[in-house]
C-alpha positions as CSV (number, residue, x, y, z in Angstrom):
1,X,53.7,51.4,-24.6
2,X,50.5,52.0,-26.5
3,X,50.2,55.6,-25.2
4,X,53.6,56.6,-26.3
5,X,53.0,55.4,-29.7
6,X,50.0,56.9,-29.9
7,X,51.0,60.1,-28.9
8,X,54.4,59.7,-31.3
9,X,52.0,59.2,-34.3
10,X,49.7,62.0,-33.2
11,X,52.1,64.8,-32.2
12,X,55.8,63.7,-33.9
13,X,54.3,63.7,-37.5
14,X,55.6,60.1,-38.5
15,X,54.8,58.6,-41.9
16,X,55.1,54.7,-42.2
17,X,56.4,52.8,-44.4
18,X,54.3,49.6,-45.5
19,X,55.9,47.1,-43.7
20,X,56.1,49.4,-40.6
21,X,52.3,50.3,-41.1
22,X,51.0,47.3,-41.3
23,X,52.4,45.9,-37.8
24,X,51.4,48.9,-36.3
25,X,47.9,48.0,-37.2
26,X,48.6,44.4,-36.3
27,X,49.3,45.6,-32.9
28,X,46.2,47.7,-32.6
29,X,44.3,45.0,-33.6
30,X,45.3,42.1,-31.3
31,X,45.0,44.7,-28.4
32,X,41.3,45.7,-29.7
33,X,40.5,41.9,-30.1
34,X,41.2,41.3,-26.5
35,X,38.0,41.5,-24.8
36,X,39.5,42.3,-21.5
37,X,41.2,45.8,-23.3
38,X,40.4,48.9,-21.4
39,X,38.4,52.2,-22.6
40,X,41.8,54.4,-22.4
41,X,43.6,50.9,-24.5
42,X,41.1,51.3,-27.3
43,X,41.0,54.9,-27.6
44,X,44.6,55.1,-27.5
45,X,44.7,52.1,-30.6
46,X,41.9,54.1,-32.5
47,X,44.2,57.5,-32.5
48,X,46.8,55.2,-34.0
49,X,44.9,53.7,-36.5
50,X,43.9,56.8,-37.6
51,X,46.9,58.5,-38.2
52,X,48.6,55.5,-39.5
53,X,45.7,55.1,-42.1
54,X,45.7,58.9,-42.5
55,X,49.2,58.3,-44.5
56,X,48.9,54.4,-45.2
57,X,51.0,53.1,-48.3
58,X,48.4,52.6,-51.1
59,X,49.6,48.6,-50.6
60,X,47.7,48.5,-47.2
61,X,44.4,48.7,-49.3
62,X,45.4,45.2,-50.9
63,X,46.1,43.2,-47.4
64,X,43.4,42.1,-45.0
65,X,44.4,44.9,-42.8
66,X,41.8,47.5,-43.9
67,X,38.7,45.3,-43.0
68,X,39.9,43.6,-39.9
69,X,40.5,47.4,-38.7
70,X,37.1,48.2,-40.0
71,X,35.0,45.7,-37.9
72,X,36.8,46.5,-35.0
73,X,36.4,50.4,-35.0
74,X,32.6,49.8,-35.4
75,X,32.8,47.2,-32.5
76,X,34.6,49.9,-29.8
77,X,31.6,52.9,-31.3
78,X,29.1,50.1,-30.2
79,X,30.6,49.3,-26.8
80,X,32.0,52.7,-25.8
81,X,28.6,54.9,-26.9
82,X,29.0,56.8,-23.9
83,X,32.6,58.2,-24.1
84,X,32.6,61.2,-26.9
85,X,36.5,61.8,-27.6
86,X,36.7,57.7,-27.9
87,X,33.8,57.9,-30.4
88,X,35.0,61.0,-32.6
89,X,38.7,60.1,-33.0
90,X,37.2,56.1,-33.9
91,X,34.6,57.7,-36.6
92,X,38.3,60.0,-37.8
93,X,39.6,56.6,-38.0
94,X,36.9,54.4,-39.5
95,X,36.6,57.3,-42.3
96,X,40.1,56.9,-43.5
97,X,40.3,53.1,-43.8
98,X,36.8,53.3,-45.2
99,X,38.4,54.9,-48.3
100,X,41.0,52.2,-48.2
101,X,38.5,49.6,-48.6
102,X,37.6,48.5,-51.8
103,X,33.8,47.6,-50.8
104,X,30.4,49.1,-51.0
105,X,30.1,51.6,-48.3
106,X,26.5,51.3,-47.8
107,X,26.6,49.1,-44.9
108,X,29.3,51.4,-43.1
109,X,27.1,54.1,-44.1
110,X,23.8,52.4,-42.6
111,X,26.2,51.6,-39.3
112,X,27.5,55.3,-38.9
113,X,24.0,56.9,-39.0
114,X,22.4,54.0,-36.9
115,X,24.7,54.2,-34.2
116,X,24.7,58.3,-34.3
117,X,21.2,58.0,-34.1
118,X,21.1,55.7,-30.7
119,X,23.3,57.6,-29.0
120,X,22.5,60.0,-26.3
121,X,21.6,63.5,-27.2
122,X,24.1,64.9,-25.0
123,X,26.8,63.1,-27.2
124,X,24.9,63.4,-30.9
125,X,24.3,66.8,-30.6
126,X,27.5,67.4,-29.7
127,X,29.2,69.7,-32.5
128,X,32.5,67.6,-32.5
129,X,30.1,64.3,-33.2
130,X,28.0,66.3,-36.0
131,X,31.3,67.5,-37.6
132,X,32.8,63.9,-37.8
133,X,29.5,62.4,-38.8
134,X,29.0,65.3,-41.4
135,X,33.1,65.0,-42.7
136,X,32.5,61.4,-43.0
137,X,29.4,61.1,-45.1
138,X,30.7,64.2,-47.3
139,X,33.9,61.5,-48.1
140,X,32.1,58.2,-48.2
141,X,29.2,58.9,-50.2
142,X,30.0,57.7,-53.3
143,X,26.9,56.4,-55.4
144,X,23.0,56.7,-55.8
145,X,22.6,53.8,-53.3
146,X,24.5,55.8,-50.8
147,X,22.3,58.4,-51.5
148,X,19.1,56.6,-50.4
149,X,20.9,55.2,-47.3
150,X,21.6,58.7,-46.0
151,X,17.6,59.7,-46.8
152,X,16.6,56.6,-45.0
153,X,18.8,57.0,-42.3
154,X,18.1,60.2,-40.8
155,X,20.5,62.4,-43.2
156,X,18.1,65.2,-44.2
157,X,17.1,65.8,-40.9
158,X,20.9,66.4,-39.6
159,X,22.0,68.4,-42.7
160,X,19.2,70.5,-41.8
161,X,19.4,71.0,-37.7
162,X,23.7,71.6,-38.6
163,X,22.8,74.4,-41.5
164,X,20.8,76.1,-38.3
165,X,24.8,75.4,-36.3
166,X,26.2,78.5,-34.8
167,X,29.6,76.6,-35.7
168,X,30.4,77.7,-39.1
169,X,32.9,74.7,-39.5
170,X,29.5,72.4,-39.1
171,X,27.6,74.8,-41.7
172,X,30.3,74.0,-44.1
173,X,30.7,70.4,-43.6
174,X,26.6,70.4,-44.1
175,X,27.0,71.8,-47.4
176,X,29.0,69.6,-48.1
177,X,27.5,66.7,-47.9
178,X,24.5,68.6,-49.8
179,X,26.2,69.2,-52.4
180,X,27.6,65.4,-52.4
181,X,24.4,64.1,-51.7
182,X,22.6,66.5,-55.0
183,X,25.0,65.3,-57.4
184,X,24.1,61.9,-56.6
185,X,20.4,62.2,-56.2
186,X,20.1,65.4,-58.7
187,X,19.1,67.1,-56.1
188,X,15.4,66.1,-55.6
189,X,15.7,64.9,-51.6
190,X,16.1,67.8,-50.1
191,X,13.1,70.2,-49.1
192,X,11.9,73.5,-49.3
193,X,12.7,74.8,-46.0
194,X,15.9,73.0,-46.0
195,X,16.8,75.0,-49.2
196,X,16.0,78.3,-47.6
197,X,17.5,77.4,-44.4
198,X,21.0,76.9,-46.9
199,X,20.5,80.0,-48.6
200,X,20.4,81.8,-45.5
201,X,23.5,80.4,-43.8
202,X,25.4,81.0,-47.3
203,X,24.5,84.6,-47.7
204,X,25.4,85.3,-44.0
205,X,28.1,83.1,-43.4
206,X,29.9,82.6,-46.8
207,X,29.7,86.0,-48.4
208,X,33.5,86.1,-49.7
209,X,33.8,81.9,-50.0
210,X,33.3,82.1,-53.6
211,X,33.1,77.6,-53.2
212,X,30.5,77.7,-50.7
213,X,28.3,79.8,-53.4
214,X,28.6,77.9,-56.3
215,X,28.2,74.8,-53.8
216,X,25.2,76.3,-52.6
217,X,23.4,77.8,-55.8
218,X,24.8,74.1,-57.6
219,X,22.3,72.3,-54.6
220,X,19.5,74.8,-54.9
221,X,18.9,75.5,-58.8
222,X,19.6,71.2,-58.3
223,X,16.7,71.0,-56.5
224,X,14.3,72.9,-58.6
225,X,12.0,70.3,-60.7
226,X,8.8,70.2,-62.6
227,X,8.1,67.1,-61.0
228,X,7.2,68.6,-57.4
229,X,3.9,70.0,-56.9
230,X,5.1,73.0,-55.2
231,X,8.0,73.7,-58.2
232,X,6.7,77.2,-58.3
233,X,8.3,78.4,-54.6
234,X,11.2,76.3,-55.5
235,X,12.0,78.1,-58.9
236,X,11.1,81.3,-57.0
237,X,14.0,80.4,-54.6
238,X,16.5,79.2,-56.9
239,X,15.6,82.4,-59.0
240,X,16.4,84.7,-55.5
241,X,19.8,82.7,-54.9
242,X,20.8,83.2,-58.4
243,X,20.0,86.8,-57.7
244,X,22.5,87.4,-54.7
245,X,25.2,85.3,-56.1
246,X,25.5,86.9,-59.1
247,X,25.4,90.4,-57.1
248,X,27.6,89.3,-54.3
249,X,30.7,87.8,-57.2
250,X,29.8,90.6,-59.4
251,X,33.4,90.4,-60.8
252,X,33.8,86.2,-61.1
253,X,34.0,84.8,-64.3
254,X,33.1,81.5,-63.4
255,X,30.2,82.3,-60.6
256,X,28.5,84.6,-63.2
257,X,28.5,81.5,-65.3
258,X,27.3,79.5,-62.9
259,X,24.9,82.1,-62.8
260,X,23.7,82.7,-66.1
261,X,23.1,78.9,-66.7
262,X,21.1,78.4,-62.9
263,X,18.7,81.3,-64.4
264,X,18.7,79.5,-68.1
265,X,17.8,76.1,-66.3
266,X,14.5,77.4,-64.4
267,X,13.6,79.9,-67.1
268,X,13.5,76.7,-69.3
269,X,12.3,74.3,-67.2
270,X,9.1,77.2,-66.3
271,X,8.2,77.5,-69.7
272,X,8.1,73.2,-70.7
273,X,5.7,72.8,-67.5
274,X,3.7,76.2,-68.9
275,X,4.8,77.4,-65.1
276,X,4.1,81.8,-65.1
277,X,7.9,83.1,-63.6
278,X,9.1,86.3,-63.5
279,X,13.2,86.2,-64.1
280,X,13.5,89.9,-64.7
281,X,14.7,90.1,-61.4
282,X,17.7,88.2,-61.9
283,X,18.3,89.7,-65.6
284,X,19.6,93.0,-64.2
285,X,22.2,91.9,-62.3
286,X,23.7,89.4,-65.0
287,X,23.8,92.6,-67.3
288,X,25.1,95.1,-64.7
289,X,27.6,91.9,-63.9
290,X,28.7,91.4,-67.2
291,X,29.3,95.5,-67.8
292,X,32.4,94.5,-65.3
293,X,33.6,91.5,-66.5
């Protein structure tokens, strides 16, 4: 019975109402509490948790639902490490009653990137597992202290290795969380070769993705701060960046704005820390861009 219903709410497109949703999930979760519940069982309850949670009546949030689903999604990433599909389509599912849950998210957080970290490299490496991991951080991080928990936890080192992706859905998702992660943090965590490795991917990748840009030059130009002994190469990149942008949306209002203000910011912030720059590079293309505006 559990696999037909889970392939009913996977495939037949079926929105629940509350009552309906919530013993669904009741159902899920005495079969997940059973201890004796098979691999095939749990993956089967996870799907359906998912897409009932996907759709869940803003009511659900307020019933004891959300967090008894929550412990138990974790519970079947711990005990079924090994199995991949089980473990993406419980992370899908944790994600969406995450945002149900009206709770800090930092121990989820601290959970996610602990158990991605433990797993087996054939499995974390795996592009579906970085996608999921990256989609989830990019929609649970939420504050400053989520933030720090995806520093401590490993985060800089997997938005860097999935900008170097030759999956362009895991670039993305990368700069994503980036950009997530910068307006949270201003920006300061992320390093020098990350930053070029992003501005790379965005000029090959993401030449007509006019978000991915300002996304991009918002996490770079971010990053560039007197504080940092080495705020020279990082002006100097965010300086470059500007530079392409601006050339490659010649015609765009609102990146040449973007723009203009990334090449006011470090021009400024150069000349408080007495720092020598050279930003005629970037002047010609703001006044060749604005000839076409």
């Amino acid at each position: 019975m559990i696999c037909t219903l889970s392939h009913v709410m996977a495939f037949g497109n079926l929105t629940l109402g509350f009552s309906d949703s919530k013993k669904v999930i009741k159902l899920c979760i005495g079969i997940m509490e059973d201890e004796k519940q098979c691999a095939f069982e749990t993956e089967n309850c996870c799907c359906i948790l998912y897409c009932v949670f996907v759709n869940a009546p803003i009511a659900i949030r307020h019933t004891e639902v959300p967090s008894k689903a929550s412990d138990l999604l974790q519970k079947a990433m711990i005990q079924h490490s090994e199995r991949i599909r089980l473990m993406a389509i419980a992370l899908d599912a944790l994600t969406e009653v995450s945002l149900l849950n009206d709770c800090d998210h930092t121990n989820t957080i601290d959970f996610v990137m602990t158990v991605i970290s433990d797993l087996s490299p054939t499995i974390s490496q795996s592009e579906i597992m970085i996608e999921k991991t990256l989609a989830f951080l990019s929609k649970i991080c939420k504050s400053k202290h989520h933030a720090t928990c995806f520093e401590l936890r490993g985060g800089l080192v997997l938005v860097h290795s999935s900008l170097k992706s030759e999956s362009l859905v895991v670039q993305q998702r990368a700069i994503d969380v980036m950009y997530k992660i910068a307006t949270l943090s201003d920006g300061r965590v992320f390093a020098l070769n990350t930053l070029e490795q992003l501005g790379n991917s965005a000029q090959s990748n993401f030449k007509e993705d006019r978000s991915m840009a300002a996304k991009s030059l918002y996490i770079i130009v971010a990053s560039v701060d007197t504080r940092k002994p080495d705020f020279p190469q990082y002006a100097a990149l965010g300086l470059e960046f500007t530079q392409k942008v601006i050339k490659t949306f010649p015609t765009d209002t609102s990146i040449q704005k973007i723009g203009c203000f990334s090449a006011r910011k470090i021009a400024t912030l150069a000349q408080k820390s007495n720092t020598s720059l050279d930003i005629s590079s970037v002047m010609l293309p703001i006044l060749d861009a604005q000839s076409l505006l």
